[in-house]
N, C-alpha and C positions, 0 to 999 in steps of 0.2 A: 539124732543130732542134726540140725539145721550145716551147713553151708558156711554161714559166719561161725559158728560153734565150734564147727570141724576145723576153721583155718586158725582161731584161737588156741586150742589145742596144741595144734600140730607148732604154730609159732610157737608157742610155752616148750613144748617139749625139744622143736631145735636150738634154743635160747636158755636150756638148761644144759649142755651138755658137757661144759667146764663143771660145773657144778657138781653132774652125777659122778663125773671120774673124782673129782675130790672127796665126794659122801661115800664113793664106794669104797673109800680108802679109808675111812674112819673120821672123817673129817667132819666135825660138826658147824664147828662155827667159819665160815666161809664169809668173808665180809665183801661185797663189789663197793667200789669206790668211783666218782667220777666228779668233775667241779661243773660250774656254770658263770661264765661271765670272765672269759680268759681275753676276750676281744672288744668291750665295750671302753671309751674315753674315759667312763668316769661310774663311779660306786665302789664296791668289795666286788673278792671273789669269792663263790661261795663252794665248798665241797660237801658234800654228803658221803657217808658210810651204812650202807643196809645189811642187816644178816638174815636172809631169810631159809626158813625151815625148808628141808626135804618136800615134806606134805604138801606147799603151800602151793595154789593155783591162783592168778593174777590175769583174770583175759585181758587182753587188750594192749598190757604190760610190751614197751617198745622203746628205743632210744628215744628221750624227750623231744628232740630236734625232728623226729615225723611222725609226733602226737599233736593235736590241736589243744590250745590252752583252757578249752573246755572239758578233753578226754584226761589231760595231766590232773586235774583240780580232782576230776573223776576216781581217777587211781591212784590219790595220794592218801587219801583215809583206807586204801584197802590194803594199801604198801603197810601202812604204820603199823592196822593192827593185827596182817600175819606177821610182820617182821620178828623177830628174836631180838633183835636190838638194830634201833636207828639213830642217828647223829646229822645233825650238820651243824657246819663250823666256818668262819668269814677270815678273810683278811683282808684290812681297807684298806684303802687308797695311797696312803702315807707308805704305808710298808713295801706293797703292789712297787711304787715308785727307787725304793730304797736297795730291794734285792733281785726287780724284775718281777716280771708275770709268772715266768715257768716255777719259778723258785715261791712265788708265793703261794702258786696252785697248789706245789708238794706239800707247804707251810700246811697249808688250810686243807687239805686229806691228813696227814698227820695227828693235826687237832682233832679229826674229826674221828679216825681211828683210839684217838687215846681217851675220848669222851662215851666211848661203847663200854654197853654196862659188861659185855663179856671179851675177853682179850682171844681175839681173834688168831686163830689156827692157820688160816691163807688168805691174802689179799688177792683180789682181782681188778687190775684199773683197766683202764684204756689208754693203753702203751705207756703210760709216764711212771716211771722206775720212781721207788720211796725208798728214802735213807732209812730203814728198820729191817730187824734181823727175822723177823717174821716172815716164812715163804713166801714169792709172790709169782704172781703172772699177769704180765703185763700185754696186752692181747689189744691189735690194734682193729679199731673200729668194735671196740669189747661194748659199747654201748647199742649196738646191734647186733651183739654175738652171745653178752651171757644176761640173765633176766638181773642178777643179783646190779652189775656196773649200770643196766639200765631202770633199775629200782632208786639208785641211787643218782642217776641224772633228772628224773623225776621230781627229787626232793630239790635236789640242788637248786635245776632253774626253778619250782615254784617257789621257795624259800626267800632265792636272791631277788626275783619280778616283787615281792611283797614288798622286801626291805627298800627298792626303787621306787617302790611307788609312795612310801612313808619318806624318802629322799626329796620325792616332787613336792611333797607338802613343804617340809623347808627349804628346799631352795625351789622356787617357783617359777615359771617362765622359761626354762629348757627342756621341757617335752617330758623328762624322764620318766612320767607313769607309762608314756606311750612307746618311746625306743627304748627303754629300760639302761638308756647309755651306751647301746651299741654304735656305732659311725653313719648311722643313716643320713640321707642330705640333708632333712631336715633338723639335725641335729650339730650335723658344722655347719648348718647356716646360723643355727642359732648363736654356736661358739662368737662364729662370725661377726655378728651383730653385739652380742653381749659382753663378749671374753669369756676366762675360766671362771666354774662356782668352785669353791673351796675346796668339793670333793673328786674333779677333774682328776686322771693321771696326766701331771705333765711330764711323764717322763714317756707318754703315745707319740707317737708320730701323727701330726693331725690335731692333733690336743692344744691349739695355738690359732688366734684370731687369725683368719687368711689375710 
């Protein structure tokens, strides 16, 4: 076993460890949960729900935020087709605005939890507590801690970069293939210059022509 082989491994295996203690218990369906797109001015948020098997082995598998958007595209067809069941689920902008971000986060895990084809036995997020009576563990920084929450950070931000960049297509001239709506400078500049596009949150701080 090569050096990169052996750190895949050994990451897999420290990256399972919520996992084995729930499979050791009986537990099959373990579902990790994580959203993408809690911090950008303007799109959905999106959540993802992954349930992956005992068996499965994913090298490379890491919280999306320290994979490159080449190695994500990579591991997203290998996610889908160990997974036992996969989900992701959006809440736009309107609602985003209506009940807040945190609240729309839980919104859209929620949806995405009740859109799995099997009804999950324990959740696992990344620290954000869900209103369901189904056990959970809410484990921070679980996006680099269990494979299943960072299986599903995966989907999430590839899922939600698609939906941004089919965004850029209709509303044209704010960047968003490119900052996907996050606060980059080049993107309150463009507020700046342009104003809001329909799908802005105006309820961000920053979301307003300077």
């Amino acid at each position: 076993m090569t050096n990169k082989a052996e750190s895949a491994n050994e990451l897999w295996q420290s990256m399972c460890e919520y996992e084995r203690e729930l499979w050791r218990q009986g537990l099959i369906y373990v579902a990790g949960l994580d959203e993408a797109g809690r911090g950008p001015l303007a799109g959905p948020v999106a959540a993802a729900a992954v349930i992956l098997p005992a068996e499965c082995f994913i090298p490379g598998l890491n919280d999306s935020k320290k994979l490159t958007e080449a190695s994500r595209e990579r591991l997203e067809p290998l996610i889908k087709e160990q997974a036992i069941s996969w989900t992701v689920a959006f809440v736009n902008h309107r609602v985003i605005d209506e009940i807040n971000i945190l609240e729309a986060s839980r919104l859209a895990m929620m949806k995405a939890v009740a859109r799995l084809a099997v009804l999950p036995q324990h959740l696992l997020t990344d620290a954000l507590r869900l209103p369901t009576a189904i056990p959970q563990s809410n484990i921070i920084h679980g996006d680099s801690l269990s494979v299943s929450i960072a299986a599903a950070s995966v989907l999430a931000k590839n899922h939600r970069d698609r939906v941004m960049v089919r965004l850029a297509a209709a509303y044209p001239g704010y960047g968003l293939e490119r900052h996907k709506g996050y606060p980059t400078q080049e993107h309150r500049q463009i507020i700046a210059e342009k104003g809001l596009s329909p799908i802005h949150r105006r309820s961000f701080r920053g979301c307003s022509p300077q």
